[in-house]
Residue, then its C-alpha position, 0 to 999 in steps of 0.5 A: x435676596x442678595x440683587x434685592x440688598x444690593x439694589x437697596x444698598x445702591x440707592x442709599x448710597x445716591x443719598x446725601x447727608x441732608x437727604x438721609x437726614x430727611x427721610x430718616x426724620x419722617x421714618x422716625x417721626x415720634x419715636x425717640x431720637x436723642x436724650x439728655x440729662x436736665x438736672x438728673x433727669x432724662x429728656x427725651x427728643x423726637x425724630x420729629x422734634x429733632x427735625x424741626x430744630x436742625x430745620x429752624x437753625x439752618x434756615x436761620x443761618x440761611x437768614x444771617x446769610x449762609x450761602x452753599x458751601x459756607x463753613x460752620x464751626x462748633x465749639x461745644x461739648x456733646x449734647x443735642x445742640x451740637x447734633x441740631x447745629x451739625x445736621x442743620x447746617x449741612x442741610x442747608x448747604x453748608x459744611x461744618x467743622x467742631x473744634x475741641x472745648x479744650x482748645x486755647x483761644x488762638x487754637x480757636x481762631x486757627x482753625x476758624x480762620x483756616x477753614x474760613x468759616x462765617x459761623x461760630x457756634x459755641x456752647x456757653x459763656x465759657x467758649x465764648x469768652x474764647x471766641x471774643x477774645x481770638x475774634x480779631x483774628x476771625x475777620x471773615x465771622x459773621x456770627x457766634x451763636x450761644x447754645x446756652x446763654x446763662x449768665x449772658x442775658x444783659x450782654x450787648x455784641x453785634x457778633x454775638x446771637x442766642x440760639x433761640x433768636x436763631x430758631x426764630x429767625x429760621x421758622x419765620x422764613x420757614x412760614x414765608x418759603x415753606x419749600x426752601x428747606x427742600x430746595x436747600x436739601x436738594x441742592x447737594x451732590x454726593x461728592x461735595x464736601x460735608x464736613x472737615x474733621x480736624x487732625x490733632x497737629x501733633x506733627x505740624x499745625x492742624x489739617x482740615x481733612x475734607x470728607x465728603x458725603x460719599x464718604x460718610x453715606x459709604x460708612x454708615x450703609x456698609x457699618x450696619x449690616x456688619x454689626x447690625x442694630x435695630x431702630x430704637x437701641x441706644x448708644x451714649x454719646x461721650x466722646x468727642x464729636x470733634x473726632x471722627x469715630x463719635x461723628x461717625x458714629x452720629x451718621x451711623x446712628x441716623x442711618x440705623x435710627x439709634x437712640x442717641x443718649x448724651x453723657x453728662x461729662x466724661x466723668x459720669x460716662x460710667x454712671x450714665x451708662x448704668x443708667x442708659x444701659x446701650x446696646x452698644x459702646x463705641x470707645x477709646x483704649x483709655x475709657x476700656x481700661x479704667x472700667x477694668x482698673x474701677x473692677x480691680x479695685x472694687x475687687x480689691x475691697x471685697x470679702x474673701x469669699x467674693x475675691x474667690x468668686x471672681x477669680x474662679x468666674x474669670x479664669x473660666x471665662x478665659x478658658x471658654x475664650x481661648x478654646x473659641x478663638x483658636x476655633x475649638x468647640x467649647x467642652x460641654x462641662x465647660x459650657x456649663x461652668x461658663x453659665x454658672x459663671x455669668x449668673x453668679x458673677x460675670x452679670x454683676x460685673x457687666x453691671x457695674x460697668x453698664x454694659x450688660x444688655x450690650x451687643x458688642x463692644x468696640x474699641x479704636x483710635x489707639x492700640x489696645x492691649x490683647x489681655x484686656x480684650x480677652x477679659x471683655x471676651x471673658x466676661x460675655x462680651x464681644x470686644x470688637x478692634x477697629x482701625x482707621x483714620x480721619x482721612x479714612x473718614x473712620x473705620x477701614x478695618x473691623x473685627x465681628x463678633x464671628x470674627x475675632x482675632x487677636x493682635x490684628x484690627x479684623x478684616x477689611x470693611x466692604x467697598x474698602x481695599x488694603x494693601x501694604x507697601x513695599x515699605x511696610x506701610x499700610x495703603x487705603x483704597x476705595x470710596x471711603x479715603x477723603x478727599x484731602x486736606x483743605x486748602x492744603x494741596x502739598x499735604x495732599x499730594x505727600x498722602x494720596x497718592x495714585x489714587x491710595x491713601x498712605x497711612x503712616x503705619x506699619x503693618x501686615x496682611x495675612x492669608x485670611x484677610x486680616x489687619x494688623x498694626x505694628x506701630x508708627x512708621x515714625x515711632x519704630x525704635x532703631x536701638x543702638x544695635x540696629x534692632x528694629x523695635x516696636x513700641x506700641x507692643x510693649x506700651x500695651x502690655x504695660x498698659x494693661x495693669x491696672x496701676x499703670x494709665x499710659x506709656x512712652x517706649x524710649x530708645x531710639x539710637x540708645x543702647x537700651x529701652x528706657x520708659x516714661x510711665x503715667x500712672x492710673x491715680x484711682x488705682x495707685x491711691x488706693x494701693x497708698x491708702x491700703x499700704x499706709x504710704x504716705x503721700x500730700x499730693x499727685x507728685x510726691x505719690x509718684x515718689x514715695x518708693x513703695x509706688x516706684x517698686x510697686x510700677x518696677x514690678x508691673x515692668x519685671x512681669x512684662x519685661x518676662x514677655x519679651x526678648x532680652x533687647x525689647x525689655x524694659x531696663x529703666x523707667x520714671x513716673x511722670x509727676x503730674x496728673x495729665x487730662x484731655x487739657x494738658x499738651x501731653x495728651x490728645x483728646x481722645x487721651x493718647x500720650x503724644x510720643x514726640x511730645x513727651x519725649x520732647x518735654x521730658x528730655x531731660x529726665x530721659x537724658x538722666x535715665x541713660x545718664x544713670x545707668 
């Protein structure tokens, strides 16, 4: 059985993108690939139908063009078209790059112009007017391409095409060469370049981060048999395919045939999981926190009794969970509690939040706090951590659901090694390290290096195998004192309140720690409503007294976890309601510490001045 897998498993990874894409469109055939929402209602794709689109775009670049190796960007939310551009392009021997739709013009025309890219596809009127106006400092564009032309029907550009021209094109040289679209397929080799992800450029102007299709094929074979899924489990698809964990997740839905449902908008991510109801999520720290913050304010608003019978249910969900994650058997008396607790309460809250006919659950791409995995647990639900990076072309370590153990990211997935430097630093061996950054031979250099990729975190390796993750190296805190501290640890205590969104640790050199706190609105406008604060707007809630002492005592209880150097001694709320747009944060919606801590300087002067 095992040289049986071994032998499947070795011939998978022969495969390229293009070719699994082939072979997993004729396996799927009518079966249902990807869904999306039209006006409230779920449409449905084939594999087939799926198939014969991604063939019709890419044979229509081959048109315009398009010769092996070419570079395609996408400029759009997630939906169905993004999938056709992305597939269709690679198999016809290019290699495509998405760009986020919160990015600026000359944000844009960067990244198009570093990867040298000769085909834009951009989503509607909106990231077209984008595009327009960088596209003097796209010189080497041959086409824009525009999923949705609404509103754009009497425009005249010679740049700009409609995706729908594009699919005739295509089809039309489909009938004149039926076999070029094979041959297309065909041409690519297992360590030519796939895809470039982009990093964040939080330290620098973005790096095109070259993955291969090595890389992709080893991260979709070896994620399956760890959390295994059947053909025709759904998944929702809301984070975005800019970033390696959804992209990821793309190549891992087409390995395992998953169902691909696209969310709405980030702000129906909720809604749309009630409704589709997935197998399993795939999500940020951020997304997992504010479904427990919209449970405590439901709670929050409920009678008497039904505050009585979710505390009760919780508490023991969380008795159950301790017991199993120190390897206890779970007494009988408390197994039964447990049932009784699911049916009366826990189901009902796994509704709400749409996550009851869920597998497992996973989180990544930030710290998450360990309380709050543990209220998944308690809930029924395996909370799975995982931990990689772009240049990792995704996951490198994994918890399973027989596996869990929390404070670390699980163990190390199969054909991947870790070790950790002399320095502390996390190292990534193995077949899924990138192979580098695109036209960028000294960031290269400065990150692999003899043959190990060098992550920038801090962390250790226990006797069992696991990963955990102490920080940054670059954002440990050296205190005044000399006392190495790290952040993320604190950040993730204060995270978990339900009245506190995201956090900045601050205190490098300094004589104490200070924090810069956004708080979560939803939650702290009703906590005003409830106490009768008075409040106009987003700034003058972040005021009103009764909220600061209201975030001073989320600070008090976690300050109680820790030693006396590593408490909090000041804070301040930052005054401005911050998304995905704001410089602030990232698109998967981490504060940017150096950022932050740039922008806000002098009130962090002030905080110290003060005391």
């Amino acid at each position: 059985m095992e040289a049986q897998e071994a032998v499947a498993l070795g011939k998978d990874r022969e495969h390229t993108v293009a070719t699994l894409f082939r072979e997993k469109v004729r396996e799927g055939g009518d079966a249902v690939a990807l869904r999306e929402k039209h006006l409230g209602i779920w449409r449905s794709i084939s594999w087939r139908e799926f198939g014969a689109r991604a063939r019709a775009l890419g044979l229509g670049l081959v048109s315009l063009g398009l010769e092996l190796g070419d570079k395609v960007c996408v400029l759009s939310e997630n939906n169905p078209e993004w999938l056709y551009a992305d597939f269709g392009a690679i198999c016809a021997g290019g290699v495509v790059s998405g760009i986020y739709p919160t990015d600026a013009p000359n944000q844009v025309a960067y990244i198009v112009e570093n990867c040298e890219a000769k085909f834009l596809f951009v989503e509607d009127d909106e990231q077209l007017d984008k595009a327009l106006e960088a596209r003097d400092d796209m010189p080497n564009l041959i086409r824009i391409i525009v999923f949705d032309m609404e509103g754009l029907h009497e425009l005249e550009d010679a740049l700009v095409m409609s995706l729908d021209d594009l699919f005739v094109l295509g089809e039309t040289l489909h009938q004149e060469d039926a076999a070029l679209w094979d041959w297309r397929i065909d041409q690519a080799k297992s360590e030519d370049l796939a895809i470039l992800v982009y990093t964040s450029g939080t330290t620098g102007p973005p790096k095109g981060a070259m993955i291969s299709h090595h890389n992709l094929i080893y991260q979709a074979v070896n994620f399956t048999p760890l959390l295994p899924a059947e053909p025709g489990d759904d998944r929702l698809s809301f984070l975005p395919l800019c970033h390696i964990a959804e992209r990821g997740m793309a190549y891992i839905s087409l390995y395992a045939r998953i169902t691909t449902n696209f969310a709405e908008s980030v702000d129906t991510v909720a809604e749309d999981l009630r409704e589709v109801q997935p197998r399993a999520v795939v999500a940020v720290p951020r997304i997992w926190e504010k479904f427990y913050s919209a449970i405590t304010i439901a709670v929050g608003d409920a009678t008497w009794l039904q505050k009585l019978a979710y505390g009760k249910a919780i508490e023991v969900g969380l008795a159950a969970v301790e017991r199993e994650l120190e390897g206890q058997k779970v007494p009988f008396g408390l197994r039964i509690k447990r049932k009784l607790a699911y049916w009366l309460v826990l189901k009902n809250i796994r509704r709400m939040i749409g996550v009851d006919r869920c597998k497992w659950l996973a989180t990544g791409a930030a710290p998450i706090a360990p309380d709050l995995i543990k209220w998944y647990l308690a809930l029924g639900l395996p909370m799975l951590e995982a931990y990689g990076q772009t240049e990792s072309a995704g996951i490198a370590t994994l918890a399973t659901p027989d596996a869990i153990k929390l404070g670390t990211v699980g163990r190390t997935v199969p054909h991947a090694e870790i070790r950790i430097s002399d320095e502390g630093e996390i190292l990534i061996g193995g077949d899924i390290v990138f192979m580098g950054y695109y036209r960028n031979p000294e960031k290269t250099a400065e990150t692999i290096r003899d043959g190990w990729l060098h992550t920038g975190d801090v962390g250790s390796l226990d006797n069992q195998g696991y990963v955990r993750i102490t920080d940054r190296m670059k954002d440990i805190i050296i205190t005044a004192g000399g006392k190495n501290i790290t952040p993320s640890e604190i950040e993730n205590q204060l995270k978990f309140s339900p009245y506190i969104s995201d956090a900045v640790v601050i205190g490098d050199g300094r004589k104490f720690l200070s924090c810069l706190i956004m708080i979560d609105h939803d939650t702290v406008v009703k906590y005003a409503q409830d106490n009768a604060v008075p409040f106009t707007n987003f700034a003058s809630l972040t005021r009103a007294l009764e909220v600061v002492d209201l975030i001073n005592a989320e600070v008090e209880a976690v300050n109680t976890k820790f030693a006396r150097v590593e408490t909090i001694k000041t804070f301040r709320l930052i005054d401005q309601q911050l998304d995905p747009e704001d410089e602030e944060l990232t698109p998967t919606m981490k504060l940017k510490r150096s950022f932050v801590s740039s922008k806000y300087k002098t009130l962090i002067d002030e905080m110290y001045q003060a005391a």
